[in-house]
Structures are given as structure tokens and as C-alpha cells.
N, C-alpha and C positions, 0 to 999 in steps of 0.2 A: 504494500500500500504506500502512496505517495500522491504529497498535495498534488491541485491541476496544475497542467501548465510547467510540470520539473522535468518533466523527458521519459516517464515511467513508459507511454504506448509506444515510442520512437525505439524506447529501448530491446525490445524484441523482435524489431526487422535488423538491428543492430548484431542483436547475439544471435540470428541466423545468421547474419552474411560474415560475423565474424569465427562462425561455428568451421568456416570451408577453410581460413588460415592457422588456425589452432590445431585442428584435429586431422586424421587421416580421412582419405577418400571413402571409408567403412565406416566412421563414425561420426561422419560430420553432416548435417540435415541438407537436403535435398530439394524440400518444397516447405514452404510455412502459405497457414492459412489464419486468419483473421474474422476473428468473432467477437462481434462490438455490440454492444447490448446500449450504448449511450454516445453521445458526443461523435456519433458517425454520419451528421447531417440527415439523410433520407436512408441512409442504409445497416438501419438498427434493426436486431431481434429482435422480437416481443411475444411474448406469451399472451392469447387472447381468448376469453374466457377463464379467467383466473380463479372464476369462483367456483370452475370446476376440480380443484386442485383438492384431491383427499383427503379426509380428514384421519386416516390412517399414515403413518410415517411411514410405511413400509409400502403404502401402495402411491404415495406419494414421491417418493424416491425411486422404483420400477415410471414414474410418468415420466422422471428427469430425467432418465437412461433413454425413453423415446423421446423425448424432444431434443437431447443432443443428436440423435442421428436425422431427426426430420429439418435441423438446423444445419448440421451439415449436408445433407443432401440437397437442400435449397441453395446450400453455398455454393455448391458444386455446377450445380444448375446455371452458374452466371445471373440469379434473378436481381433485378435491380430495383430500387424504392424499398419502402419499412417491409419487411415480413413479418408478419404476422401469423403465429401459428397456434390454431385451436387447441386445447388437450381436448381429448377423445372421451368420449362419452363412459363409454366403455373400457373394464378396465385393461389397462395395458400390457403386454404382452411380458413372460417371463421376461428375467434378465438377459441370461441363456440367450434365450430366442432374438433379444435386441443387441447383444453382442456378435450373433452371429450374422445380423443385419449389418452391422457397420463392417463388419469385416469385409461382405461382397463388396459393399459401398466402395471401401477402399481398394480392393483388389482391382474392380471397374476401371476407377479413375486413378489408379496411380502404377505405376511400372514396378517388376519384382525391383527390391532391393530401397525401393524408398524410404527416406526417411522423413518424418514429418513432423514441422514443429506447428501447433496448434496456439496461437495467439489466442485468450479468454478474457478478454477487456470490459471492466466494469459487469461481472455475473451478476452481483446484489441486485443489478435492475432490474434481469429478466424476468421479475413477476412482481406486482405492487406488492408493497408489505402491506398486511391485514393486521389488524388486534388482534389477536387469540389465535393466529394462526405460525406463529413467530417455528414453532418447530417443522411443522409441513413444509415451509419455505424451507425451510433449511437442510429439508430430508431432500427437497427436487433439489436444489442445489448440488447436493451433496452426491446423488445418483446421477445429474449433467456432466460433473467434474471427474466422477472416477468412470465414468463409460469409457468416454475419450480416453482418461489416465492412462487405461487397462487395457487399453486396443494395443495389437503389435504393430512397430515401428512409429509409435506414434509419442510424443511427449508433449505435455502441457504447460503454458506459458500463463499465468493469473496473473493480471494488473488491475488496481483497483482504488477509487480514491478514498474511502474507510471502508474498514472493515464489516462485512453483513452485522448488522446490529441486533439481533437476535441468537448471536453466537456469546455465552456468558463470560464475561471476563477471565472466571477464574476456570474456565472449564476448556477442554481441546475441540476444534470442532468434527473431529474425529477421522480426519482425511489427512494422508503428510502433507506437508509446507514445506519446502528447502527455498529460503530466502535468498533472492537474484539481488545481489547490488544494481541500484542504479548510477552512473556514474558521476560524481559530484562536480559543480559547474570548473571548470578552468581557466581563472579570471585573465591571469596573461594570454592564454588562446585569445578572450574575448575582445582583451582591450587591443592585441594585435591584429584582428579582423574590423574592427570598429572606428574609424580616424576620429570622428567624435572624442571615443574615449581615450585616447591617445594624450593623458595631460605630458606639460614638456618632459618630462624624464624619457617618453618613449620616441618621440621627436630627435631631442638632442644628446642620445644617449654615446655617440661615434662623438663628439666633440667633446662633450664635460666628463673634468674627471672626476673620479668615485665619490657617490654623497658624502658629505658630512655625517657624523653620529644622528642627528638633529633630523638629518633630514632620511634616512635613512629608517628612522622610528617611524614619520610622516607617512613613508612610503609604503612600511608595511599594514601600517593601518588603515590609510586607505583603500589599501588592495582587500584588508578585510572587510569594512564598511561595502564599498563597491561592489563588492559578490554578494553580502549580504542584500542590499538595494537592489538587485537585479534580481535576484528570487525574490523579493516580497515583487519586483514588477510583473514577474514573471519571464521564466526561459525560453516560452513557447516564441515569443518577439524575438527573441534571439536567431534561432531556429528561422523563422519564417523570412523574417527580414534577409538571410544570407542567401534563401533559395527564390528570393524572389516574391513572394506572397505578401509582403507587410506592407502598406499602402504610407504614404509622408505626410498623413496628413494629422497634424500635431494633436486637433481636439479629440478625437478618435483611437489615436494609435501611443500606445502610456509608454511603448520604450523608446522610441523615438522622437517622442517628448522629452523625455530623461537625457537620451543624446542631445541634445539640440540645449539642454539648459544647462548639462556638465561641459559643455564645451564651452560657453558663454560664461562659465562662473570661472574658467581655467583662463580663458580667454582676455578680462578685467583683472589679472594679478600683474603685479608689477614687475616680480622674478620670480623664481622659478621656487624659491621655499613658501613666498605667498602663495606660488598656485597650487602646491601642498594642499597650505591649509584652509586655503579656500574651498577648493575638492575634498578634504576630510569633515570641514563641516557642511558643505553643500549634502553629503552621502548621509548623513544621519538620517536614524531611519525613527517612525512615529512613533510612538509610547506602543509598549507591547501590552496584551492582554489583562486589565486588569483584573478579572476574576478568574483567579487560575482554577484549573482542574483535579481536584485531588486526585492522587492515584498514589497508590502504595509501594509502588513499583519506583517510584522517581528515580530514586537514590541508583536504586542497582543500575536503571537506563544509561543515568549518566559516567558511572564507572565503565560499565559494560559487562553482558553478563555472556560466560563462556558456551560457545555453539559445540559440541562436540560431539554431537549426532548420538549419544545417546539417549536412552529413557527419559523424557523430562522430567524435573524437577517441578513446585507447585511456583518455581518463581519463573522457571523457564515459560510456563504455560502462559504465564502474566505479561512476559514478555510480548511473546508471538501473538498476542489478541491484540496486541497495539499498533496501529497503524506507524506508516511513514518511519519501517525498521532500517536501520543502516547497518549495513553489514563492513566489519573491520578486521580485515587478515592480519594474522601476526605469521611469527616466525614458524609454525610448527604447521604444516598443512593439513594437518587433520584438525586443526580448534580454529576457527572463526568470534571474534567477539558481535554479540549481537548490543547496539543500542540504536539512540533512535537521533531525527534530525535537530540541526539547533533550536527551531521554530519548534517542535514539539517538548523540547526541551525545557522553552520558558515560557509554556503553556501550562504547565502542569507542576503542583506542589505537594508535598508532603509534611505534615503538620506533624509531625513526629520528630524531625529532623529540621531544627531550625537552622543549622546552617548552610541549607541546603536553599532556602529563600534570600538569604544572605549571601552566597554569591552570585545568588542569580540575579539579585539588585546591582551587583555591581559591572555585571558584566552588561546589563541594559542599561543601566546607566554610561558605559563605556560607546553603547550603541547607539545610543539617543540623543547624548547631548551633546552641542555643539560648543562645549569649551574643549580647549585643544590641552588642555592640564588636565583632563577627567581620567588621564590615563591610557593603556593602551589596550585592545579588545581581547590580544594572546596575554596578554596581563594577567586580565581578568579571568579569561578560560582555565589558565593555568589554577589559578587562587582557589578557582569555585572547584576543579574534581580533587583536589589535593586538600583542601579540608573538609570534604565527604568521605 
């Protein structure tokens, strides 16, 4: 799970095409398909007739195993506009019998030896959530996800922007998860594609020589501030903007807005340590959340807790119900540290651990306000996990 607009759907035509350099001609996917339940313009799933959905979990779950294959067969089909697909009156065929459905499916349309990676964008929408039906949902779900899971040559790709809401915080939603990093922004990439962003350090970098201490601090705070601004504007401007798609027009378009008035605030300094600090408080960013979210979990998020493919734990489990997970390799390639983004970070409190509010004040304060003495943002990062 990850907020809109950070590259979470981009990210899995990504890890196909980056599946063919990484891995052998045996094990690397072949074909990937796309199944968008939201935010697909006119070419969204949708499940219609919802109210015929079981009130049996078990026979509800058998309906999500047939509507993943009537979903891919549709796909398959080239149909274009929303699809919109009935559940069936009647109840639905063993599992059995729909697995062995998807398999001709595939056999049909795909050549021996294929490998397919199956794109699941936004599932939670495929059927309105009801009151009182929070478990049926979650059985069809649950029967859509492991049809496809559990087909041969086939692996599944889940992107999503929170988590199904009807899955208990403190409970597993009974299907594996192996959390996909999504890749986090790379502000030098940015500001090197961007001339906007381009304050004088990347201009006159072949001429001057090496900052001063002074400005040196400026520079990396900046570049933190500046990453942080571009995700709260959003990545997708980014994205679109390079391919062509993001239209100039200021009132309309928020990062090319943003470029057009970083460069004018860079543009107004007198030399080059002023347009620092012009750009450092120009990037501050607006008061963050003031009612935070209690969650129990905090503490551990922000240490990070150990992925190591075992049994989970009842803190592991707390983990993985939380959206927008970041995934962090260490040395040992069998343990992954799992926590979560910085925006989720200083969303959420724990009233047990007061010093746990305590640097998160400081590191938002480090983000927000525009005195150039408040400190520096790795300062603050550093202060707030090291006295947790």
C-alpha cells in the first residue's frame, strides 16, 4: 500500500521489464496483464449486483474465484469501456472446476513456457463495502486473489492505496503478502531533469569550488525539504511532465507551479548562499497532521521491525495491516527491515511513549518552519529513532 500519486501502479510494469535484466530467460516474466478496479479512466472492473454476494464466507469466496477468471477473460477479450460483471444467481461452481477454467483460459491465450505477471491495482474497490457484510467482502477478495495466486506460471502483483478496511488490525488477512518496495523519489535524478529546479549549485557546479561548511549544511537540507515538497505535490507531475502529458498551465497543474515559483525565489537571491536559503525556506512544507493516529505499533514502525519470512509475530501482524510499508535491506539477505513512510510516520502517535511525540515535534518543526536556525531535518531524524 502506498499514498496516490508515489509510483506504486508505474511500479509493476517496472519490475516486469526489469524482471528480463535481472533474471534468466527461465525465470524472468514474459507477459504482464493489468487489472485496475479504480483510477483506470473508463477501463475499470466492477462487480454489479453486489447484493448478490453470499452471505456465506465460503460461498462467497468460491464467487471471487469466478469472477477473477470472468475478469480475466474479459481482459483477454480486448473489451474496452467499464466492465461490469454480474455475480451469478446461482451458486458458483466448485473451486476445482474454476481452476481448471482458468487454466484452459490460459493455455488458449498464452504460449507453452509463459510466464505471467498479473498487475491487481486497487482490489478493495471491486465491490462497495456494505455494513455487516465486512467478512463476505473479504472472503470474495480473498478467493479473486488466490485463484490467480495459485494458477501455474502465473504470479501476482497487489497495489493498493489503504488497506481493505474490514481486515482487523490485529489479525492476518489470511493470504501471504511479500512486501514489493516501491522505489523512493531521487531528488538529484529530479533536480537534474528539471532546469526549474536547478538552484545555482547545479548551474555553476564546473566553476565554484567546494561549499563552504555553511553552505554545505544548506544544501543538504534542502535536498531534504525539496523531496519532501514534491511528495506532498505529488510524483505522478513528475512522471507525467517528462513523458509529455502535464499540460503549463500554472492554475491547474501544482508541480509546475512549484517549478515556476522555486525558480523565481532562486532567481531574487543575491549569491548563491542566499539562494540557499531562500530555496530552504521557500521548500517548507504546511503544519502536518494535527490529530494524530494512535497506533501501538509506532515505536516499532519507526525502529523497524525484522522481515524474516518467518511465523509472524503478534507485532509482525501489526505491522503488515499498515499501509504505505517501506521495505529496508540490510546486510544479510535473508532479513528485510519492514517500517513504514515518513508521512505515515508523523501521522500516527503512541501515548505510551512520550518521547516518541517528542521527536516527532522536532523533526516537523525542522520541516515546517522557515527559520534557517531551527536546525537541520537529518538532525532531527537522527535525534527522534535514537531516543526510541
Amino acid at each position: 500500500a502506498a499514498p496516490p500519486g508515489s509510483g506504486k501502479t508505474a511500479s509493476g510494469l517496472v519490475a516486469f521489464l526489469a524482471s528480463a535484466e535481472k533474471y534468466d530467460e527461465t525465470t524472468s516474466f514474459t507477459h504482464y496483464l493489468y487489472l485496475a478496479f479504480q483510477n483506470n479512466e473508463d477501463e475499470n472492473f466492477r462487480v454489479a449486483g453486489s447484493q448478490k454476494l453470499s452471505d456465506d464466507p465460503d460461498v462467497a469466496e468460491t464467487q471471487g474465484a469466478a469472477f477473477a477468471v470472468e475478469c480475466l477473460e474479459r481482459l483477454l477479450a480486448a473489451e474496452s469501456g467499464e466492465k461490469m460483471i454480474d455475480l451469478d444467481v446461482n451458486p458458483p461452481p466448485p473451486r476445482p472446476e474454476t481452476k481448471k477454467t482458468l487454466k484452459r483460459l490460459l493455455d488458449k491465450n498464452f504460449p507453452e513456457g509463459a510466464r505471467i505477471l498479473i498487475h491487481v491495482d486497487e482490489h478493495g474497490k471491486m465491490l462497495p463495502l456494505r455494513a455487516g457484510r465486512e467478512v463476505e467482502s473479504a472472503a470474495f477478495r480473498r478467493g479473486f486473489l488466490e485463484t490467480l495466486a495459485n494458477a501455474e506460471r502465473v504470479k501476482v502483483f497487489a497495489t493498493y492505496t489503504e488497506l481493505p478496511g474490514e481486515i482487523p488490525s490485529a489479525a492476518s488477512s489470511a493470504t501471504c503478502r511479500i512486501p514489493a518496495p516501491v522505489p523512493p523519489l531521487d531528488v538529484d535524478q529530479v533536480i537534474a531533469e528539471f532546469d526549474e529546479l536547478q538552484y545555482p549549485t547545479a548551474k555553476t557546479a564546473a566553476t565554484r569550488r567546494r561549499p563552504a561548511g555553511e553552505q554545505e549544511r544548506l544544501q543538504a537540507t534542502l535536498k531534504f525539504r525539496l523531496a519532501a515538497r514534491l511528495t506532498k505535490v505529488g510524483l505522478l507531475g513528475v512522471h507525467l511532465d517528462k513523458a509529455g502529458k502535464l499540460g503549463t498551465d500554472l492554475k491547474t497543474n501544482d508541480f509546475a507551479h512549484f517549478c515556476h515559483d522555486f525558480a523565481a525565489t532562486a532567481a531574487q537571491a543575491d549569491n548563491f548562499t542566499h539562494a540557499l536559503q531562500q530555496c530552504v525556506a521557500f521548500c517548507a512544507l504546511p503544519p502536518f497532521f494535527p490529530n494524530k493516529k494512535v497506533d501501538p505499533n509506532a515505536v516499532n514502525l519507526l525502529l523497524g521491525v525484522p522481515d524474516n519470512n518467518k511465523e509472524a509475530s503478534d507485532d509482525d501482524n501489526l505491522v503488515r495491516q499498515i499501509g504505505d510499508v517501506v521495505v529496508i535491506r540490510t546486510a544479510d539477505p535473508n532479513v528485510n527491515m519492514l517500517t513504514s513512510s515518513l508521512w505515515r510516520l508523523l501521522s500516527i502517535d503512541d501515548e505510551r511513549y512520550r518521547v516518541y511525540a517528542a521527536g516527532q515535534n522536532l523533526l516537523e518543526t525542522a520541516l515546517t518552519s522557515t527559520d534557517l536556525l531551527s536546525g537541520t531535518p537529518l538532525e532531527h531524524a537522527y535525534a527522534w529513532v535514537l531516543s526510541c
